[in-house]
C-alpha atoms as an extended CHARMM CRD file, in Angstrom:
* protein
*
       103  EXT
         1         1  UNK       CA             89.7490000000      106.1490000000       59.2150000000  PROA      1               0.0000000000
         2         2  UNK       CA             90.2870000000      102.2640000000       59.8560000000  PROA      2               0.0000000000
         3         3  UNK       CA             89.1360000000      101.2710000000       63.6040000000  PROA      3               0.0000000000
         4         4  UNK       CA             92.8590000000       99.8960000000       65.6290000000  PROA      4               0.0000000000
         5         5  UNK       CA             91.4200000000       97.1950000000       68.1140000000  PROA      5               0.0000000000
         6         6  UNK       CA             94.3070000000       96.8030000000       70.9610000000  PROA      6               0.0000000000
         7         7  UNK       CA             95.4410000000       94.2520000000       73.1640000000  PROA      7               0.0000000000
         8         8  UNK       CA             98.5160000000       93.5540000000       75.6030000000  PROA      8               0.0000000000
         9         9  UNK       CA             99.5940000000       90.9060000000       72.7240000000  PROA      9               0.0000000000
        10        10  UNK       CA             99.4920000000       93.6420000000       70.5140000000  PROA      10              0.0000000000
        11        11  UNK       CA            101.5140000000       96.1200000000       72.3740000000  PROA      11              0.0000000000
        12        12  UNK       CA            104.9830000000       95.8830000000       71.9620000000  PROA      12              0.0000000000
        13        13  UNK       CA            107.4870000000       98.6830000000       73.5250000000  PROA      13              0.0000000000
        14        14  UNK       CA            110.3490000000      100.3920000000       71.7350000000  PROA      14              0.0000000000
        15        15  UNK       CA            113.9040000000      100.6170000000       72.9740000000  PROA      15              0.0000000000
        16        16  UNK       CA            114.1690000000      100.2980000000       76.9120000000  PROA      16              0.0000000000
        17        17  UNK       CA            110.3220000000      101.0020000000       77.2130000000  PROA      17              0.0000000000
        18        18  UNK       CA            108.0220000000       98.5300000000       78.9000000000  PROA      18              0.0000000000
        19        19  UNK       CA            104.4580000000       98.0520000000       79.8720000000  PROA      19              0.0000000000
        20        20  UNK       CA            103.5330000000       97.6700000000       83.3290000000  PROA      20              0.0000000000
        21        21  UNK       CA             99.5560000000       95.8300000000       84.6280000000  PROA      21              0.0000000000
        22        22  UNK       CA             98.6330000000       98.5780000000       86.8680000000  PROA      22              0.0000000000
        23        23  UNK       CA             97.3280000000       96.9130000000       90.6850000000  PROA      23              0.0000000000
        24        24  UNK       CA             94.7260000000       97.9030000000       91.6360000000  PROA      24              0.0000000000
        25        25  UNK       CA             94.5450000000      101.4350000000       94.4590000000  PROA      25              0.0000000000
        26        26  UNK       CA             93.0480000000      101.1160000000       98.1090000000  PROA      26              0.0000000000
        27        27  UNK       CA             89.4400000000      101.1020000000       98.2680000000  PROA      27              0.0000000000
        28        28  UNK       CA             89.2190000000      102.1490000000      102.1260000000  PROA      28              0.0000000000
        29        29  UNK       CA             91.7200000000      103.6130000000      104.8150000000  PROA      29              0.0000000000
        30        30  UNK       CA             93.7350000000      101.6560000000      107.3500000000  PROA      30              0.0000000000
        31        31  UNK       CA             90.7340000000      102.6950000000      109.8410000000  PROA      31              0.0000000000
        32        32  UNK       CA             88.1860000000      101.3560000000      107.1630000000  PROA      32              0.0000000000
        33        33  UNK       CA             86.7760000000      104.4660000000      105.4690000000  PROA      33              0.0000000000
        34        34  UNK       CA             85.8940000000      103.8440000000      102.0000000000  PROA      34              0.0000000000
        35        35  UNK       CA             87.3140000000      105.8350000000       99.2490000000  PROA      35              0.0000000000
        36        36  UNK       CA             85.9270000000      107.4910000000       96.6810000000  PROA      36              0.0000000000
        37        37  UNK       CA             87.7320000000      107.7150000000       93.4670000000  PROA      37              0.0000000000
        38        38  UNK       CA             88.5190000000      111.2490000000       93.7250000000  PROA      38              0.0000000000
        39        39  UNK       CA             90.2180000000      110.9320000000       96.8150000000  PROA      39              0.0000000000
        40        40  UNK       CA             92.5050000000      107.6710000000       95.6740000000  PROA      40              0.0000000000
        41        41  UNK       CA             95.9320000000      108.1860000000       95.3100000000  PROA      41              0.0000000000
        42        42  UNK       CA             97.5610000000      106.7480000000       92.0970000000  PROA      42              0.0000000000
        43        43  UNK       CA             99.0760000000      103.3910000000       92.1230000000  PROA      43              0.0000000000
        44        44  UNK       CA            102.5370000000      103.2250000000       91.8460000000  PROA      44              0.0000000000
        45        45  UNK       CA            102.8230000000       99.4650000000       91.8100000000  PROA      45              0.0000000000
        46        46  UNK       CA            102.4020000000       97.7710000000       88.9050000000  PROA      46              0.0000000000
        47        47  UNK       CA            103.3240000000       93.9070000000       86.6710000000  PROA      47              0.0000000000
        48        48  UNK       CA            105.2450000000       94.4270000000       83.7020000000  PROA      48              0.0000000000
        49        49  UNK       CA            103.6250000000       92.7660000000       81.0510000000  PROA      49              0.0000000000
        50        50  UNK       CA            105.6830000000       93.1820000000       77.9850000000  PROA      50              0.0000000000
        51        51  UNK       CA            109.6590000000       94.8070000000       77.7540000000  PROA      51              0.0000000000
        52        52  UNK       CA            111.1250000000       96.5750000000       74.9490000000  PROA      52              0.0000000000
        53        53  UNK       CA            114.6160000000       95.1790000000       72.8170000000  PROA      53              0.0000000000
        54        54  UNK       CA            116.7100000000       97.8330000000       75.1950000000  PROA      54              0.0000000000
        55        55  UNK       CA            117.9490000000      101.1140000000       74.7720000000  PROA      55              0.0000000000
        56        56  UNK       CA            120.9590000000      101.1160000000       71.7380000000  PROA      56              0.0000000000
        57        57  UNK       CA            124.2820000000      102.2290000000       72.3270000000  PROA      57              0.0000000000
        58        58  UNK       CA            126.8410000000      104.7170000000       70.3180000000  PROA      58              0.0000000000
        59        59  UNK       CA            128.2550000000      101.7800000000       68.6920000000  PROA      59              0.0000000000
        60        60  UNK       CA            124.6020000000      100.1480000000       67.4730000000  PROA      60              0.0000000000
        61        61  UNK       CA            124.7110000000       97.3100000000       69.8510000000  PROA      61              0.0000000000
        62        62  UNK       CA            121.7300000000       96.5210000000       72.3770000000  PROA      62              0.0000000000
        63        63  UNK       CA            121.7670000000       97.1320000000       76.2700000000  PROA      63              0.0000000000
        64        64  UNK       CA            119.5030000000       94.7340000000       77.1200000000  PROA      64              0.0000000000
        65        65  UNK       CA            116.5020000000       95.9950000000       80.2530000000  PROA      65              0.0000000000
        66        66  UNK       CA            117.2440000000       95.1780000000       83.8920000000  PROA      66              0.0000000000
        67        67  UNK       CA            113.5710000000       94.0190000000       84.2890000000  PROA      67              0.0000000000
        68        68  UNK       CA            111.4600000000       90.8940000000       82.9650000000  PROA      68              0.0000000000
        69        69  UNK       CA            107.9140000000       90.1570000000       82.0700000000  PROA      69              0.0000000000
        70        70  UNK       CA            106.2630000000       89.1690000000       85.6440000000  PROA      70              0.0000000000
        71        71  UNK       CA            108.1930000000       91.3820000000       87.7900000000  PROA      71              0.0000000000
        72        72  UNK       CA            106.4690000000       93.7220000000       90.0190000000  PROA      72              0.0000000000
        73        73  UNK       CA            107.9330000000       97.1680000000       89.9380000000  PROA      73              0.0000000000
        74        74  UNK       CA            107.7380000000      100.1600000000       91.7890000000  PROA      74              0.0000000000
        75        75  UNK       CA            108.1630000000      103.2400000000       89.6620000000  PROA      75              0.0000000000
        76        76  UNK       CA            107.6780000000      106.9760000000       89.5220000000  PROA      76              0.0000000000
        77        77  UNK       CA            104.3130000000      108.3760000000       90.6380000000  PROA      77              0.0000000000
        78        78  UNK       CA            103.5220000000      110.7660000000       87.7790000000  PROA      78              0.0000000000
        79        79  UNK       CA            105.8540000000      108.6710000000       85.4550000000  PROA      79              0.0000000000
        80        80  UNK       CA            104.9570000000      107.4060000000       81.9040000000  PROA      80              0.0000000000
        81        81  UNK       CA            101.8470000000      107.1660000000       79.6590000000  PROA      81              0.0000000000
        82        82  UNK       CA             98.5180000000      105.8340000000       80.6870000000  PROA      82              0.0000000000
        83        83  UNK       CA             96.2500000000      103.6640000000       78.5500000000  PROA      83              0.0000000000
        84        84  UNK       CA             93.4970000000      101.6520000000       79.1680000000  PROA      84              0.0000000000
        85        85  UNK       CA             92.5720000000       98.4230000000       77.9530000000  PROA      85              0.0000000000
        86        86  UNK       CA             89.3970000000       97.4170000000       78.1410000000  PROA      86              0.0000000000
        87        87  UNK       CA             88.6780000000       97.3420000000       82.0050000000  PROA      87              0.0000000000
        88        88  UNK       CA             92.3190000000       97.0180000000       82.6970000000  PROA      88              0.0000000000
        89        89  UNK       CA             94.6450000000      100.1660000000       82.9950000000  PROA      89              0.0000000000
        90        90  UNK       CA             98.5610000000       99.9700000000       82.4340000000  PROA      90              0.0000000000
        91        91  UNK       CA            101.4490000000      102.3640000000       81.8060000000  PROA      91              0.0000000000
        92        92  UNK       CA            103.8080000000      102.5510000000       79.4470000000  PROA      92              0.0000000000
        93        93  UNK       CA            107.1200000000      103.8750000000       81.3650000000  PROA      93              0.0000000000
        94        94  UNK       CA            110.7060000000      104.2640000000       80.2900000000  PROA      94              0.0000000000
        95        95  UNK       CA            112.9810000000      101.8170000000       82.5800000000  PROA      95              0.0000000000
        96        96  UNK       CA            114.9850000000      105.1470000000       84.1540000000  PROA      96              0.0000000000
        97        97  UNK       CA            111.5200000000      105.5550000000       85.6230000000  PROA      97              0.0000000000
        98        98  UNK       CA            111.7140000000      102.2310000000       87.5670000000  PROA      98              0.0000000000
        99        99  UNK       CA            112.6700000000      102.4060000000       90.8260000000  PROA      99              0.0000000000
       100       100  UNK       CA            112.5530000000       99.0340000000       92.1490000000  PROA      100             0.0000000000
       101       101  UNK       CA            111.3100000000       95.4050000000       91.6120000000  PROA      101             0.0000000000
       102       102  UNK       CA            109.2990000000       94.3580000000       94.4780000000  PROA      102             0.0000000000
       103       103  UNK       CA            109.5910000000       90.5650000000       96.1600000000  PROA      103             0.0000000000
């Protein structure tokens, strides 16, 4: 079996998928107690780093995706696929799982 090396060049979503830079959770409480990893909530904050062609419609054309490479979004919590990439983790959502873009 041939060895697939990835990157986030060579990712590139399908239909109205995209692929969202994960930020990085809360190491300590408001009140400053640290963390430890099982206790972290996970982030649901995130960069999109690559967008899919859009979702086609019944007649074959495109509908293009709402969001663009270097927006921050908000999506669901327990939404999409995660994969790490080297020390970097990202998720691979569907846009209906998007719930905002953040300013």
């Amino acid at each position: 079996m041939a060895a697939v090396s990835l990157s986030v060049s060579t990712v590139k979503p399908l239909a109205d998928r995209v692929f969202v830079k994960v930020s990085a959770s809360e190491e300590k409480t408001a009140g400053g107690i640290l963390l430890p990893d099982s206790a972290k909530e996970k982030p649901q904050v995130g960069e999109i780093v690559q967008v899919g062609p859009g979702k086609r419609n019944e007649d074959g054309t495109r509908q293009e995706v709402d969001v663009q490479v270097g927006d921050k979004v908000l999506y669901s919590k327990y939404a999409g696929t995660d994969i790490k990439l080297g020390s970097d983790e990202f998720v691979l959502l569907s846009e209906k799982d998007i719930l905002a873009i953040v300013q």
